[in-house]
N, C-alpha and C positions, 0 to 999 in steps of 0.2 A: 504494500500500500504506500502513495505519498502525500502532504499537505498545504491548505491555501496559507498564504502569508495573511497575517492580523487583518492589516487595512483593508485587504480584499475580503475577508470573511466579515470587519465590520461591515463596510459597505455593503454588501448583501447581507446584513442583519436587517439594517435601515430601509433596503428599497422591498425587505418582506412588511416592513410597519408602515411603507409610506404611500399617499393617496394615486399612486400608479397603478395599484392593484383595480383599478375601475372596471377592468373585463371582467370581474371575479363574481359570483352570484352574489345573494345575503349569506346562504348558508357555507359557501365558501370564506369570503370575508369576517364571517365567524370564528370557523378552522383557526384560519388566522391570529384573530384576536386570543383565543383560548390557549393556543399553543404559546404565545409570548406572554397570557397572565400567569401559566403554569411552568414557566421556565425554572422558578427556585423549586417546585417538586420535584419537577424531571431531573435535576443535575443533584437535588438530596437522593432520590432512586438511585442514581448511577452513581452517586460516592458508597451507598448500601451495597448494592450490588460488588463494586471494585474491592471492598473491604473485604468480603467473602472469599477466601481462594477457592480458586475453581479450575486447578489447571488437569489436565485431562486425565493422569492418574488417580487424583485426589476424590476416588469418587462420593465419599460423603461431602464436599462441596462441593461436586456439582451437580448433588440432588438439591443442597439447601437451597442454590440460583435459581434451580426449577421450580421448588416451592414458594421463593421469591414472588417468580413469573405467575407462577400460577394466581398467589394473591393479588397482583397486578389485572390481570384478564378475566378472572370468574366475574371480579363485579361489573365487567364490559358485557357479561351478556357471552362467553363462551363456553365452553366446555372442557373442560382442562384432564387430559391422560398422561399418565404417566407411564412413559414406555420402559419397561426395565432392557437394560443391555449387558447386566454382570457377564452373560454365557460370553460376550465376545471380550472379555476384558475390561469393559468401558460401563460406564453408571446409568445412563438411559438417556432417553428425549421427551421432552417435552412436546407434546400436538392438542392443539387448541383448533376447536371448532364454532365457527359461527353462522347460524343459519339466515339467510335471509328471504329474500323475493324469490320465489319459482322462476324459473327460466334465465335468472339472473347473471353475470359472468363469475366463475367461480376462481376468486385470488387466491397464490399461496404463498404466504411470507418465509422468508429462511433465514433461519438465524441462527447464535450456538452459543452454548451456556458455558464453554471452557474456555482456557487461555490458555498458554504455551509456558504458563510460571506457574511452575509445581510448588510444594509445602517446603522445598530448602533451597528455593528462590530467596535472595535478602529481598527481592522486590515485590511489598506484600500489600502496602495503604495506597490510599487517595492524597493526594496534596493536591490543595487551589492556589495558583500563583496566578490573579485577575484572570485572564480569559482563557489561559490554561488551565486544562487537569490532567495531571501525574497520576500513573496508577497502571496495576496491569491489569490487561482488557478494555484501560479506559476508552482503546479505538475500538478495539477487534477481541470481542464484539457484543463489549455490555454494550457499548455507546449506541451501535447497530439496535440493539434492545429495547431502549430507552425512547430510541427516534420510533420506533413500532408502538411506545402503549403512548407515547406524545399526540402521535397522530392518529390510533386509535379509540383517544381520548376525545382531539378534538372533532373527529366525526361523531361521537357520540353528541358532545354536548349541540353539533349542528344538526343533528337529527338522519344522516347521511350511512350511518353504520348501521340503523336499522334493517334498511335494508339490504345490506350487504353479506355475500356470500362469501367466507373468509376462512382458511386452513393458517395455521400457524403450525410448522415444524422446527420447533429450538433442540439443535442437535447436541448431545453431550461431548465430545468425541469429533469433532472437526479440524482440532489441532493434531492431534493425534488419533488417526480411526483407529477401532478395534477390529477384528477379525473371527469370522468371513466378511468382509465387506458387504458382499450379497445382504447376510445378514443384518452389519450395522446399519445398513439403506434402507433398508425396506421398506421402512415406513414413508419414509420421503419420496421413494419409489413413486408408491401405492398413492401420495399424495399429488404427485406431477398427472398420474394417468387421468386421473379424474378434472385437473386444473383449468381454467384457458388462459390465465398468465402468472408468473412465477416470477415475484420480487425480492429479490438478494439484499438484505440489511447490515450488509457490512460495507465499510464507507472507502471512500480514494486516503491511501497514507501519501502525505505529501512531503518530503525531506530537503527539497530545496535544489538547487543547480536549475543551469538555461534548460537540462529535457525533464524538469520534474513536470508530473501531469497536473493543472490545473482541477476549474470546473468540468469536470468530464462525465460520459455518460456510456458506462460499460455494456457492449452487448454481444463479447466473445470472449472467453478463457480458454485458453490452453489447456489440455487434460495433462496428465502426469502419472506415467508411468513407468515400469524400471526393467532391465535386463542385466544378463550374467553369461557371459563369456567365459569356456573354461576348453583351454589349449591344452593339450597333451603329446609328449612324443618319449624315444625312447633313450632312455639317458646314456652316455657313453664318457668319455676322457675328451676333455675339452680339445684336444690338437686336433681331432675328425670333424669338429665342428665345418657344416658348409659339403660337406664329402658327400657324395651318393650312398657312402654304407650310413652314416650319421646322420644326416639332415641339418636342421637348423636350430634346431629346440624348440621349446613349449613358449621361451618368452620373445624369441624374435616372432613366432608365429601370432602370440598375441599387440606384440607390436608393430606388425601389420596389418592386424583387422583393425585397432584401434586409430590407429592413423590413415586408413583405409574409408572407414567414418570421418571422421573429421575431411578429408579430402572429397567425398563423392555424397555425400548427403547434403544435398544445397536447397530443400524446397525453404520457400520463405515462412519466418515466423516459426521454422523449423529450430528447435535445440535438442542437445543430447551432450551429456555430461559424463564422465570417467569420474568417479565420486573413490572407490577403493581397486588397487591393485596388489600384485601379488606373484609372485613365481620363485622358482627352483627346482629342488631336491621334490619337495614337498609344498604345498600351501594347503591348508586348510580353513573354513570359512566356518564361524560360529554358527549357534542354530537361526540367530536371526540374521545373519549376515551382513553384520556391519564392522564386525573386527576377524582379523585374518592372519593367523599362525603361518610361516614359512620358515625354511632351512633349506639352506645349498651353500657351495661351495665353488671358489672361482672356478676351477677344473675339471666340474663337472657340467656337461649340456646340463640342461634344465627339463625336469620331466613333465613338468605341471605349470600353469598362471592359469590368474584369475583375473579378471576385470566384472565391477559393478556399478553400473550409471544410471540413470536416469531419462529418457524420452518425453518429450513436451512437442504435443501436433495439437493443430489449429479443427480440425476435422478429423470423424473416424476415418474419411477415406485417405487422407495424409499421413494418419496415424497407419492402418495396414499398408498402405504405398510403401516407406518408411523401411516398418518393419519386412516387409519382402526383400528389400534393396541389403537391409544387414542382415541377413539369409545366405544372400549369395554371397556377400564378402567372405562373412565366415567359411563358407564351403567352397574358398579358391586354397587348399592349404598350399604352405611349402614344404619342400620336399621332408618327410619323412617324419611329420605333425599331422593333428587334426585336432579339428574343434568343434564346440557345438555352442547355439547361442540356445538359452529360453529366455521366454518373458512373463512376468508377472501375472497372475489372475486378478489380483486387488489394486485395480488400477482405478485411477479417478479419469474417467472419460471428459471427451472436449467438449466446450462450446462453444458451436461455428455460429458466424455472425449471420444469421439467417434474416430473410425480407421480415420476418414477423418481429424478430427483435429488436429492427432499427424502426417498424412500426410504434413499438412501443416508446422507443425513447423518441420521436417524434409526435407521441403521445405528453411524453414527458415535459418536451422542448413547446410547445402549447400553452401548458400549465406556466413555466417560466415566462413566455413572453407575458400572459395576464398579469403574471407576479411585479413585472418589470425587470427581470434578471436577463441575462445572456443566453444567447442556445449554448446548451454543454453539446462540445462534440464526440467523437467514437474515442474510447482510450484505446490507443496501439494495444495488443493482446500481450505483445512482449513485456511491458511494463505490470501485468496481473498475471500471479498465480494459478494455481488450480482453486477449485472448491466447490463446497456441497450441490449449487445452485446446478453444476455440468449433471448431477443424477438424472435430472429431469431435464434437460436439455432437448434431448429424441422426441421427449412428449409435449412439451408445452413452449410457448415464446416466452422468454425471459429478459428482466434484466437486472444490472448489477451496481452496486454502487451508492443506495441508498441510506445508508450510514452515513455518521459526522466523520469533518476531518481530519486527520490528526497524523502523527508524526512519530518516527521511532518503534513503530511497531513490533513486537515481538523480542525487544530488548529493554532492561532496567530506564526508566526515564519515557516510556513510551507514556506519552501526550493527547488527551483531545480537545479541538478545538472548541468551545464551548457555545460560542456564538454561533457554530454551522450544525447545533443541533434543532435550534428552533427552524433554522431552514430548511434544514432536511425533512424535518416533521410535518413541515406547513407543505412541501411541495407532496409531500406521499399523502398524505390527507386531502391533496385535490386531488392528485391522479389518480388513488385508490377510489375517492367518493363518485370519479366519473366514468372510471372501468367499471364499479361496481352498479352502472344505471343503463351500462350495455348490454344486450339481452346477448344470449351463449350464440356462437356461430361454428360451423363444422369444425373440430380441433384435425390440426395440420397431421 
């Protein structure tokens, strides 16, 4: 994630309170007003909320965040479950149901009750420094949180969420999923199939330089998934190295699929990473495979290497392209080597920038011009992660990015901007109050 600079997030504080909003109904210009009386609520929730650790292991906080939530939402008129996840490692999610109008459009908010700061994190409270707030989660993604019951507040008080058809899945386990994936999903799944649009509450981290992303408006992730490279040949006394009786070994052979990738996989928006390596005598890979025992010696070829990276495509069909392309790398060996690649099952799939997604944020970009704000435009996909929201991507149009903005993500000191909460809140309280006044139409 990266963040607006002050002036710019004051400035769109102002022109959400000021009399430019004239395209805006009564009951819009309400949204409005409620969300800026309720500003000291909204940012005491999200000091409660940040004070609670909830980083993904710690699963008794991040039931109490769901419990939190849940006290948040039941008196909006939902229905609040609690999904247990212990079987996969992880503490559960939260899904909230709100019924509205028949035939109505059915929204799905996504959001996630964890943080990447465990219990022996030193980074544990809230600090307000004026229009900052210090805290872990503060961005990503109480803050995301906070902007959902802001604006699901002030639709209520405008009378706009009555009718509104509304899923809320707050995921435990977003920083760190649990396993089978299949499993940790499924509810979020099971909520895209049924959806016709799917709104992401985690916000743009802004960190600053000439390419940070501004006011932007996300409507494609990157999926993120991983492979494992493992070279084999037959060890001998280093002088035969290069020989037709010897070969080349296990790690020149790995280091030339690896560099093999890096030279012939060019699609755009295309990465893939060497994250751990490994060879000799011996390598071997723990059971989760992030640390890696090896022994050799200079004199001997090498009988074994390992390589584990990481794959990020724009699309599933970039993503199998992709993966066929380092298929055949691996299976050019050198003489007297072989290798095999596999790839991951628990992968977070893409989200391609689809006509329906830049519908919605053109939907979005509507609501701003009534506001008086800027059109936000498409964020480069390079610049965003993977995450929850790519589940439902195949099924429903989405988009990303509605969360406050903030700074430092995912590190001691991570920041949210405070004043881009009421604006987040005020614009998803109109776009939601006018999705949700659309009747359903064939899902894509």
């Amino acid at each position: 994630m990266k963040s607006f600079p002050l002036a710019a997030c004051a400035a769109l504080s102002l022109a959400i309170s000021a009399p430019a909003a004239a395209k805006l109904s009564p009951a819009e210009t309400r949204m409005i007003a409620t969300v800026k009386a309720e500003e000291v609520r909204t940012v005491t929730l999200l000091e409660t909320l940040v004070n609670q650790n909830s980083g993904s292991l710690n699963l008794p906080g991040v039931e109490k965040v769901g419990q939190m939530m849940r006290a948040e939402l039941e008196p909006l008129g939902f229905a609040v479950q609690w999904i247990d996840m212990t079987a996969t490692g992880r503490a559960g999610h939260i899904v909230a149901r709100h019924a509205g109008r028949a035939g109505g459009k059915r929204l799905l908010l996504i959001g996630h009750l964890d943080t990447v700061f465990e219990l022996d994190s030193p980074f544990q409270k809230w600090t307000r420094k004026g229009n900052d707030g210090e805290g872990p989660g503060a961005g990503d993604d109480k803050g995301g949180m906070v902007v959902i019951v802001a604006a699901l507040r002030a639709m209520k008080a405008a009378g706009t969420l009555r009718a509104a058809n509304i899923t809320i899945v707050l995921t435990g386990d977003e920083e760190d999923s649990g396993t089978p994936l299949e499993v940790a999903r499924r509810d979020l799944i099971a909520a895209g199939k049924i959806a016709d649009v799917a709104l992401d509450f985690e916000g743009l981290s802004i960190d600053g330089g000439p390419d940070a992303p501004r006011d932007m408006g996300v409507v494609a992730r990157r999926g993120s998934s991983s492979w494992l490279v493992t070279a084999s040949a037959t060890p001998g006394h280093s002088s035969g190295v290069f020989s037709a009786a010897s070969g080349y070994g296990a790690i020149y052979e790995l280091a030339r699929i690896v560099d093999s990738f890096r030279r012939d996989l060019t699609d755009d928006k295309l990465t893939y990473n060497v994250g751990l390596v490994g060879g000799g005598q011996t390598a071997t890979l723990d059971k989760d495979r992030i640390r890696l025992d090896a022994t050799g010696k200079t004199n001997i070829i090498a009988a074994t290497a390992v390589a584990r990276g990481d794959l990020r495509a724009l699309t599933p069909e970039q993503l199998e392209r992709t993966r066929a392309k380092m298929r055949t790398i691996v299976a050019a060996h050198l003489p007297g080597t072989k290798a095999t690649i596999e790839f991951d099952s628990d992968a977070y799939p893409p989200m391609a920038p689809t006509a329906g997604n830049r519908a919605l944020l053109a939907a979005l970009n509507r609501v701003n011009a009534d506001l008086g704000l800027g059109a936000q435009a498409e964020l480069d996909p390079l610049k965003r992660g993977a995450g929850d929201i790519s589940f439902v991507a195949a099924d429903v149009d989405g988009l990303v990015g509605l969360g406050p903005a903030s700074r430092g993500d995912h590190a001691p000191g991570e920041t949210v901007d405070i004043a881009s909460i009421a604006r987040q809140a005020g614009r998803a309280a109109i776009l939601m109050s006018r999705l949700s006044a659309e009747a359903r139409s064939a899902k894509r």
